[in-house]
Legacy VTK file of the C-alpha trace (Angstrom):
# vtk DataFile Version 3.0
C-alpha trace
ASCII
DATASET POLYDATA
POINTS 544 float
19.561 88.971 99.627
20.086 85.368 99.845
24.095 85.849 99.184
23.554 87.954 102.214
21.380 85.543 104.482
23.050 82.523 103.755
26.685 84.754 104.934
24.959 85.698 108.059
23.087 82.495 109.084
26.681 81.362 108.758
28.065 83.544 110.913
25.618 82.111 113.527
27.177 78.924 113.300
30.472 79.706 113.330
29.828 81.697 116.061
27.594 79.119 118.331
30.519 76.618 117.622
33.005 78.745 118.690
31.121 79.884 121.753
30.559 76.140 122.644
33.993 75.009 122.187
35.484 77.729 124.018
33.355 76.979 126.893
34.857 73.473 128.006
38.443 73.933 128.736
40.130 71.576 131.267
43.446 72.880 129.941
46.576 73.159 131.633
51.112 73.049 131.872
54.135 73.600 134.546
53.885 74.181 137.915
54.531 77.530 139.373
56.814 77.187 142.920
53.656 79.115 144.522
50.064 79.126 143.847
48.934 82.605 142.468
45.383 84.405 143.467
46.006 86.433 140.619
42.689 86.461 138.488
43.511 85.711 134.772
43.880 89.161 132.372
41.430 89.931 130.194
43.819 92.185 128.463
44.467 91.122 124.665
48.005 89.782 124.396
50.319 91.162 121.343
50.782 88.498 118.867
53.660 86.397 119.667
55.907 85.780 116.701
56.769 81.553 116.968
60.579 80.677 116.128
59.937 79.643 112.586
61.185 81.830 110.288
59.602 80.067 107.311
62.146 77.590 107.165
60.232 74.843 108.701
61.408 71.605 106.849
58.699 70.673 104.284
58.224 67.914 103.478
58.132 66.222 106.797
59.372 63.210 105.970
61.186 62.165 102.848
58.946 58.793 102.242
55.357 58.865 102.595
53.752 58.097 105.939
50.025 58.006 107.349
48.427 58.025 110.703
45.017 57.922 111.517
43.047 60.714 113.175
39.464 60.015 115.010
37.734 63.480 114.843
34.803 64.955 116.405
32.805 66.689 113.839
33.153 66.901 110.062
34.917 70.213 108.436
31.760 70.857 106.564
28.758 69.549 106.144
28.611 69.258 102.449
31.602 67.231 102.455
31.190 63.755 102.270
34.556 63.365 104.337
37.569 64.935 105.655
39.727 63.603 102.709
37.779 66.201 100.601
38.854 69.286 102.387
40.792 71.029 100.230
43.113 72.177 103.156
43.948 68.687 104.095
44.791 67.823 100.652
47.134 70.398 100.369
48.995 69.764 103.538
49.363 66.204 103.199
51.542 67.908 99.860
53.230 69.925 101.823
53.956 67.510 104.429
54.286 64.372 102.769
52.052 62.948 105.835
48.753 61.279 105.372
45.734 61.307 107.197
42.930 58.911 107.189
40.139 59.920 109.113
37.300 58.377 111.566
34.518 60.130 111.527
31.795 59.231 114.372
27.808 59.364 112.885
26.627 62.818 114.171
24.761 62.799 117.660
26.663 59.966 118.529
30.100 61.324 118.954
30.876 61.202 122.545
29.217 57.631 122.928
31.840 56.523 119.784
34.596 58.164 121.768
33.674 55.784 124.454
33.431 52.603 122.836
36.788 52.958 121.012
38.982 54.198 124.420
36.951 50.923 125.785
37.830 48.519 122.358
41.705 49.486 122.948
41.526 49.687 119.359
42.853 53.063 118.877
43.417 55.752 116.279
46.937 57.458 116.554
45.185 60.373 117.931
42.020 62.101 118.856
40.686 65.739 117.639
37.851 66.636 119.812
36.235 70.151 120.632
35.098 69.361 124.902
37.258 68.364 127.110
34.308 66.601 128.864
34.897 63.750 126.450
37.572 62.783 128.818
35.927 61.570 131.563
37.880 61.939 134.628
40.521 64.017 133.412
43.494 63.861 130.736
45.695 62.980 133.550
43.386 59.743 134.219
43.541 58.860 130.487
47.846 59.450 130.505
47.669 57.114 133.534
45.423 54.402 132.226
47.834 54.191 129.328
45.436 55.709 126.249
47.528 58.549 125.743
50.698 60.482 125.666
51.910 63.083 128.074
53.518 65.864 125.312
55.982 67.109 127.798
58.368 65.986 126.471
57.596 65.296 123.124
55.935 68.606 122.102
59.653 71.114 122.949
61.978 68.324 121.050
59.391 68.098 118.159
56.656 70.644 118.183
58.636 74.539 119.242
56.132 76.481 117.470
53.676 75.019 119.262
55.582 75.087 122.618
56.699 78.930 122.400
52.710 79.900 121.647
51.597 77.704 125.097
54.663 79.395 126.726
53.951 82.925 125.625
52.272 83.931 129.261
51.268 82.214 132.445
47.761 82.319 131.845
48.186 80.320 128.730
50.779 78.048 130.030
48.268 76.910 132.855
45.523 76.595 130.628
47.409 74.022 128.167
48.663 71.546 131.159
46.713 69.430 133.974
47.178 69.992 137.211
49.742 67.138 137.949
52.527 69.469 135.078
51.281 67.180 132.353
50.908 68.329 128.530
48.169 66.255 126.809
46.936 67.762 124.191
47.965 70.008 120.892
45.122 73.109 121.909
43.708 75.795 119.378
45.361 79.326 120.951
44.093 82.298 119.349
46.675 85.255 117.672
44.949 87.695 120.066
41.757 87.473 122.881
38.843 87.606 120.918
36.228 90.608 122.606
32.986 89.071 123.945
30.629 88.178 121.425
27.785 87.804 122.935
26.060 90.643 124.762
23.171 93.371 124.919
21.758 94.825 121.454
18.565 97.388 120.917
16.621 98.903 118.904
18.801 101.664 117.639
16.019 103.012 115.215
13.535 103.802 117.786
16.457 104.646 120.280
17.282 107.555 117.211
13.612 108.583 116.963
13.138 109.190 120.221
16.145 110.665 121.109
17.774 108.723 123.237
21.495 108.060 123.817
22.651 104.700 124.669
22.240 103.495 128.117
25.676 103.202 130.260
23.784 102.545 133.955
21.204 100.137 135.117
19.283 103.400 135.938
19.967 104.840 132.431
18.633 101.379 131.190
15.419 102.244 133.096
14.929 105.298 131.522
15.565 103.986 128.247
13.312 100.832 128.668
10.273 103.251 129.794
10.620 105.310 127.218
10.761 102.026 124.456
7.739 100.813 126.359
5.157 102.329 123.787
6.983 101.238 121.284
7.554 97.711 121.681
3.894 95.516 121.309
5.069 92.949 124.506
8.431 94.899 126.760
10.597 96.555 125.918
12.911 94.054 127.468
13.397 90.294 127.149
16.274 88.441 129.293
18.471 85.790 127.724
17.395 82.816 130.208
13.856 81.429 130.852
15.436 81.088 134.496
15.862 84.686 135.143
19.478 85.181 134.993
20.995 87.380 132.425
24.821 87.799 133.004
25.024 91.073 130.728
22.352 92.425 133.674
23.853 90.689 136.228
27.986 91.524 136.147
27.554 95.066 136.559
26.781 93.750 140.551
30.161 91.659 140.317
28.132 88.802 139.753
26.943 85.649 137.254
24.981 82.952 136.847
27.848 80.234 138.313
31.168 80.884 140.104
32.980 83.421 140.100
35.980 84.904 142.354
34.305 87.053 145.198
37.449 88.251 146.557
41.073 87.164 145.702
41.715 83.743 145.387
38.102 82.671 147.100
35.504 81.004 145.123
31.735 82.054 145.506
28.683 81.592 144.207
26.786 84.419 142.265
23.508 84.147 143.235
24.135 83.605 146.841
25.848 86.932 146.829
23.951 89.441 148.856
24.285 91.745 145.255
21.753 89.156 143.939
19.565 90.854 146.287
20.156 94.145 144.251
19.817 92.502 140.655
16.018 90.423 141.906
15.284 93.906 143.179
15.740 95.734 140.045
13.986 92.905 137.620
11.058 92.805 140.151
10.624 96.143 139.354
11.384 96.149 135.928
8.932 93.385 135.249
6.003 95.124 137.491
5.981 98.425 135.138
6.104 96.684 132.484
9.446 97.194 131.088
10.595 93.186 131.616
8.563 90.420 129.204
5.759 88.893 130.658
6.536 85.608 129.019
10.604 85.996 129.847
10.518 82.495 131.364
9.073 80.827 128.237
10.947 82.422 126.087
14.271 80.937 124.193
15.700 83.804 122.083
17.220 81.110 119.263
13.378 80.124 118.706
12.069 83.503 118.686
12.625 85.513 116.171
9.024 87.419 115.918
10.055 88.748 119.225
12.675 90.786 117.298
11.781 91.268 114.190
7.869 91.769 114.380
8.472 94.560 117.141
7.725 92.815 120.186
10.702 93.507 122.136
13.257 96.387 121.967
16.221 95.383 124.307
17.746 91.677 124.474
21.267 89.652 124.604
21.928 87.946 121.457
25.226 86.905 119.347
26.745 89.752 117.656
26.206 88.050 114.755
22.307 88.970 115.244
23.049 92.412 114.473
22.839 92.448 110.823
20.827 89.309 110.979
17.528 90.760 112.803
17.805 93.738 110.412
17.400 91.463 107.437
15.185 88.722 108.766
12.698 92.039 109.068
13.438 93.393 105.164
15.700 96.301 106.571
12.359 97.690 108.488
14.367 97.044 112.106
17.961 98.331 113.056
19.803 97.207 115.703
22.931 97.762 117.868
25.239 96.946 120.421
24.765 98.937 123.274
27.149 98.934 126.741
26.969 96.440 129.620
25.243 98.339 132.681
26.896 99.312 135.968
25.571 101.260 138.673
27.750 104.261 138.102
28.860 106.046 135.013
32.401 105.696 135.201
32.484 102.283 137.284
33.713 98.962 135.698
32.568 94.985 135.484
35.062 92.236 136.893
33.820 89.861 135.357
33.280 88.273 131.575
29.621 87.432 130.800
27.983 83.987 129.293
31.315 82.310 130.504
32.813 83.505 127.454
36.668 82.811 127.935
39.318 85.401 128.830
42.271 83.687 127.503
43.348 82.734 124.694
42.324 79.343 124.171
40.244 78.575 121.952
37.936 75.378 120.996
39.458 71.858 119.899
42.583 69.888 121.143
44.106 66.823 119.416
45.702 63.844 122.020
48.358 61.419 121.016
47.634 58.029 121.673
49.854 55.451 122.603
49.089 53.239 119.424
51.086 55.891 117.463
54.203 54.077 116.669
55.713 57.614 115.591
54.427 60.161 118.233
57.449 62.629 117.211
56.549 62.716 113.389
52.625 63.208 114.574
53.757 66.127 116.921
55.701 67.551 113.885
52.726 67.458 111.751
50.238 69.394 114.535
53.156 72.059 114.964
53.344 72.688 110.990
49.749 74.650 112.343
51.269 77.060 114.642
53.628 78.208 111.851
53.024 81.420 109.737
52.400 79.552 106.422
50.414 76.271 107.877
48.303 78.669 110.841
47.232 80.308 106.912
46.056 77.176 105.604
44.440 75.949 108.745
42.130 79.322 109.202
42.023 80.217 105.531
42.448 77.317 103.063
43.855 77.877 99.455
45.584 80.987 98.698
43.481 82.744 95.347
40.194 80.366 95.932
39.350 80.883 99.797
41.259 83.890 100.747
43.421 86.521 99.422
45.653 89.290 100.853
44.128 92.552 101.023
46.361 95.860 102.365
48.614 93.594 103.848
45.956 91.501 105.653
44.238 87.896 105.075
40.663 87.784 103.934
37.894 85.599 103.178
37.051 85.677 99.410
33.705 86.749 98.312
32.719 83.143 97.102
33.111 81.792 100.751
31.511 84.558 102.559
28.595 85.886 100.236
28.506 82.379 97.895
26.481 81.454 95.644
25.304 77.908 96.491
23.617 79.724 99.486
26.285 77.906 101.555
26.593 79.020 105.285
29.677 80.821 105.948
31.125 77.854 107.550
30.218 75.283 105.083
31.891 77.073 102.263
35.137 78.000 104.413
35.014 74.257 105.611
35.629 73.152 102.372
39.144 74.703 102.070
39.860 75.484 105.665
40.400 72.809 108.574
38.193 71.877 110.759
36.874 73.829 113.455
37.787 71.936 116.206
41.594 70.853 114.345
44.144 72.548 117.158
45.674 75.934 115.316
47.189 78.749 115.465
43.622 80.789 115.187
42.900 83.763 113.924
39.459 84.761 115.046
39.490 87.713 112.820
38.707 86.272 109.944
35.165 85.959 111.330
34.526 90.006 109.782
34.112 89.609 106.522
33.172 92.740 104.454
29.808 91.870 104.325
29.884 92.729 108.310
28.237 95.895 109.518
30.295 98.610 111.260
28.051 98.457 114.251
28.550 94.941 114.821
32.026 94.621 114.203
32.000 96.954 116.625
29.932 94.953 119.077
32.740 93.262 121.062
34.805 96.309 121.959
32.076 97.938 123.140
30.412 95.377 125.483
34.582 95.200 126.635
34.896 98.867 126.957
34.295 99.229 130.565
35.512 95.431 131.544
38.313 95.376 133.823
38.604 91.546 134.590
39.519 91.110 137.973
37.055 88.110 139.387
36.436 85.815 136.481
37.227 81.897 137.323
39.730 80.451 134.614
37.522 77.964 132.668
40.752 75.633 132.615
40.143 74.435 136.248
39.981 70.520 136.386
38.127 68.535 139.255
38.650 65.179 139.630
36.813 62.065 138.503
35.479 62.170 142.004
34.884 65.661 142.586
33.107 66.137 139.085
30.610 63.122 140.228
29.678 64.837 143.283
29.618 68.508 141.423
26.969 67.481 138.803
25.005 65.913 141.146
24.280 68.805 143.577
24.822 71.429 140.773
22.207 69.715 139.024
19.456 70.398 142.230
21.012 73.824 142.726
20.287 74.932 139.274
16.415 73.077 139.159
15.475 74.987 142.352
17.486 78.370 141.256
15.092 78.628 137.878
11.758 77.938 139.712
12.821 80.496 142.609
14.069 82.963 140.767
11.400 83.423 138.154
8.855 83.670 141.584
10.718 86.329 143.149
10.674 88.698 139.312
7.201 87.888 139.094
6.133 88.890 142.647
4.842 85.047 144.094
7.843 85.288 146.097
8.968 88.755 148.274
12.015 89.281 148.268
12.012 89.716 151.773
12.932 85.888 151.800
15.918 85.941 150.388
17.936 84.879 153.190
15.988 82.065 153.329
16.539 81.315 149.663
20.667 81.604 151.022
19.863 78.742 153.774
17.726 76.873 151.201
20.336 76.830 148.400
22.821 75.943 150.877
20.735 73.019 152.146
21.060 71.631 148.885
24.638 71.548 148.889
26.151 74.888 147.729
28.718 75.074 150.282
29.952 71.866 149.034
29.465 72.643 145.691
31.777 75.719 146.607
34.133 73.468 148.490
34.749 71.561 145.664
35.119 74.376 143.294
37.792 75.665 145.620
39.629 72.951 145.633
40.086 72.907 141.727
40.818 76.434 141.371
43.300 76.002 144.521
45.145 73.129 142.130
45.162 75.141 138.725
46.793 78.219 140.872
49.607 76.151 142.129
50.544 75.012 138.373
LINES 1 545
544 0 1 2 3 4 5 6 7 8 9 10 11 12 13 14 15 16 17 18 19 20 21 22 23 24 25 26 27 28 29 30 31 32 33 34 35 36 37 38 39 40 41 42 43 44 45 46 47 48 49 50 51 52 53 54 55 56 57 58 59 60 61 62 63 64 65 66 67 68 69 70 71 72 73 74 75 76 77 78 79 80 81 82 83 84 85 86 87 88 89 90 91 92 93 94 95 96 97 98 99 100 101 102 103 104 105 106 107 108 109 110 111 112 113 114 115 116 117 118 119 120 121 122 123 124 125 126 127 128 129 130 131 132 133 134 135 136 137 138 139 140 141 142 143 144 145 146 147 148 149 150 151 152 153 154 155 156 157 158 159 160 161 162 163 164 165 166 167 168 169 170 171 172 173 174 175 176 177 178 179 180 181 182 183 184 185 186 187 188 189 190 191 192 193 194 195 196 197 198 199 200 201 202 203 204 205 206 207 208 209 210 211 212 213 214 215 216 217 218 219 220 221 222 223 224 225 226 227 228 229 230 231 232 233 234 235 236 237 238 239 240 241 242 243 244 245 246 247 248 249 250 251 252 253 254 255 256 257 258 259 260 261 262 263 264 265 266 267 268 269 270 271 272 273 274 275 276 277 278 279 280 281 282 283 284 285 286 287 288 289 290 291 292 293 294 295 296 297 298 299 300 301 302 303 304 305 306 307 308 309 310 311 312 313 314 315 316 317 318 319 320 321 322 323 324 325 326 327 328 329 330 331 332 333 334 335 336 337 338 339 340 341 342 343 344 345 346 347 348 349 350 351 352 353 354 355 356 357 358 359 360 361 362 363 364 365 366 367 368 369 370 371 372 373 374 375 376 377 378 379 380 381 382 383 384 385 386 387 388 389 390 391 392 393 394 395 396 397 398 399 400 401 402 403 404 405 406 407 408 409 410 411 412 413 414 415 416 417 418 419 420 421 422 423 424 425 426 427 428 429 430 431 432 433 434 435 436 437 438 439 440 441 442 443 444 445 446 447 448 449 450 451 452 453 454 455 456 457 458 459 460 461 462 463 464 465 466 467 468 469 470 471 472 473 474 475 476 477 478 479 480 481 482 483 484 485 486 487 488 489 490 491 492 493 494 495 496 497 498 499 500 501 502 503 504 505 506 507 508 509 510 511 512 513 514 515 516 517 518 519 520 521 522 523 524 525 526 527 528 529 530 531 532 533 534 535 536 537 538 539 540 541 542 543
């Protein structure tokens, strides 16, 4: 049990990391002759095969050199300090290169980020997982003379690296800025990972009472009503306390943010008229009874009883939660993925859900400043990570103590994933693997361990199955300094007054026979600007 516990709870974090990092991208590279309205593919791209053919020239360098690397967050947190990462160790072997690391106190990373880009005193480069450390933009921080622009350096010194960026369109845009520069070393995953994050039930009472599971907002209805005796509070409980649920929302071609509403133009989702349709639905939902009184109080991390004492029967959670909520309840609940909703049986979602990405970037990105006195031999040592044999050691660590080779395919070892020091999952990978947020080659697979369920290995592919992505935004748009400024600002009233009018019209206090009015009132605020401004950034990462 607690080999088990301590593998999922570890799961969690990996997975709330990765869903974080993912989540920030400003990335970008060079510029098309035309912009493109084409919406980026969901579709998972075959793994590209880099040009090293495992002759990569190890060591590096014949004599012993060191650079200095300031890094986000720690590998694990039962490390004292990077230099005890068993991964590092070995690669500074391999690679004759050094690293000495600067490690920021925790909680007070981005303001240390700040003070050293303000001291001038820099490290030779920067590891960070959000791009929203660089305030403004990377193409500010190339200008102001703190870093390198790789566009150069990265195809003399770094191919592997270069070919993997190059491999398709999407990607290319998504590692560059909008002015063709190439700032940053970025993590790129083998393959798209599937959503991991999305709608899970309870499958026992679903198999007692006969039911299949739901594929259509109306199927959900019958499923909920028929749950309803069976769950003490709803049967349902929505992800946000505001309301909005993308996996309930996207079947209407809609989310909680901005989205493309019709080739190449930018719009909002809940000043779609389809909102209409989703507070519609919810309204009634919550006035049978089917929709959790307390939804708007409610934050699912914080509430496990809901799940596990038999409170609610439908929710959106991490994957992860799967075999998690099943323990956490002594094996007395099941649980399992079941499909996104759409109006239709049959019809398809355009869009991803919880802004997970649809690329292939992943979290964490690594700069080159312009203190490095050797920016080639630095871009040599981040491209030893996009090779066969150092992508390995950056997602798995030490060959025969963190991972082995299995039918022809990598593995976690039992000692990471079901330890005994009751280690999360990515504590005890941390201590041979690199960091999270270290720029790779990444191979998200190595997430399923044995110890994963069927079901919720599962879980991805099926949220995915009936996803045809055809109106997601690319997260790697970049506004300016400027245009971020004025952004927050009315994004930050939009959002305040969405919550509070929202909740009102589920719960009744408001008809929904105002909605236009709620239109007018959001766009008093500032949307259209808001929406002009979002434009203008997509506009720029199309013409790249």
């Amino acid at each position: 049990m607690k080999k088990t516990l301590a593998f999922l709870l570890a799961a969690l974090m990996v997975f709330v990391v990765f869903a974080g990092c993912q989540n920030n991208g400003e990335p970008s590279t060079a510029p098309s002759t035309a912009p493109s309205t084409a919406p980026v593919s969901s579709t998972p791209t075959e793994e590209i095969t880099p040009p090293d053919d495992g002759t990569f020239k190890l060591p590096i360098v014949d004599e012993k050199m060191n650079f200095t690397i300031w890094i986000q967050v720690a590998s694990s947190a039962t490390l004292a300090s990077m230099e005890d990462v068993k991964g590092y160790q070995e690669a500074e072997k391999r690679t004759n290169i050094g690293i000495t690391w600067q490690q920021p106190a925790a909680g007070q990373e981005a303001e240390q980020f700040g003070l050293v880009i303000a001291s001038g005193d820099l490290p030779d480069s920067f590891i960070v997982g959000a791009d929203t450390y660089y305030i403004g933009g990377y193409d500010k921080y190339i200008d102001d003379g703190f870093i390198y622009d790789l566009k150069d350096i990265i195809p003399a010194n770094a191919p592997n690296y270069d070919a993997i960026r190059n491999q398709d369109d999407t990607t290319r845009k998504w590692t560059m800025t909008d002015s063709g520069a190439v700032p940053y070393f970025r993590t790129i995953n083998k393959t798209v990972q599937p959503s991991f994050f999305g709608i899970i039930g309870r499958s026992d009472w679903m198999t007692e009472l006969g039911l299949e599971k739901p594929r259509t907002y109306e199927e959900y209805h019958t499923v909920l009503t028929a749950l309803k005796d069976k769950a003490s509070k709803a049967p349902l409980t929505i992800y946000t306390a505001s309301g909005l649920d993308d996996a309930f929302m996207a079947g209407y071609d809609i989310i909680n943010g901005f989205s493309l509403v019709e080739p190449g133009k930018v719009g909002y989702g809940p000043a779609q008229p389809a909102f209409k349709d989703y507070l519609t639905m919810m309204k009634q939902w919550y006035s049978e009874g089917l929709l959790n009184p307390d939804f708007s109080s409610v934050s699912l991390f914080s509430e496990s009883p809901l799940f596990v004492n038999g409170e609610i029967a439908v929710s959106s959670h991490i994957y992860v939660f799967i075999d998690m909520l099943a323990l956490m309840s002594g094996y007395t609940t099941q649980w399992a993925a079941l499909p996104i909703p759409v109006k239709n049986v049959g019809d398809e979602r355009h869009l991803t859900m919880y802004r997970i990405p649809t690329g292939l970037i992943g979290g964490g990105n690594a700069t080159i400043t312009t203190e490095c006195a050797a920016p080639d031999i630095m871009a040599k040592w981040y491209d030893y990570f996009y090779t066969a044999e150092g992508a390995d050691l950056g997602n798995y660590g030490i060959l025969g103590e963190s991972y082995e080779e299995v039918d022809g395919k990598l593995q976690v070892t039992a000692n990471i994933y079901a330890n005994t020091d009751g280690l999360a999952f990515s504590a005890a990978l941390g201590q041979f693997a690199l960091s999270a947020y270290h720029p790779k080659w990444y191979e998200w697979e190595r997430e399923i361990t044995p110890a994963v369920s069927e079901e919720q290995a599962n879980a991805g592919p099926l949220w995915d199955s009936n996803w045809n992505d055809t109106m997601s935004l690319p997260d790697a748009i970049t506004p300016t300094q400027d245009e971020s400024r004025e952004y927050s600002a009315i994004m930050t009233d939009i959002e305040t007054f969405l919550s509070e009018s929202v909740v009102k019209f589920i719960i009744g206090t408001r008809p929904i026979s105002e909605f236009e009015s709620f239109i007018n009132e959001l766009n008093g605020i500032g949307l259209e600007r808001a929406t002009e401004l979002r434009q203008a950034a997509y506009d720029r990462f199309a013409s790249r």
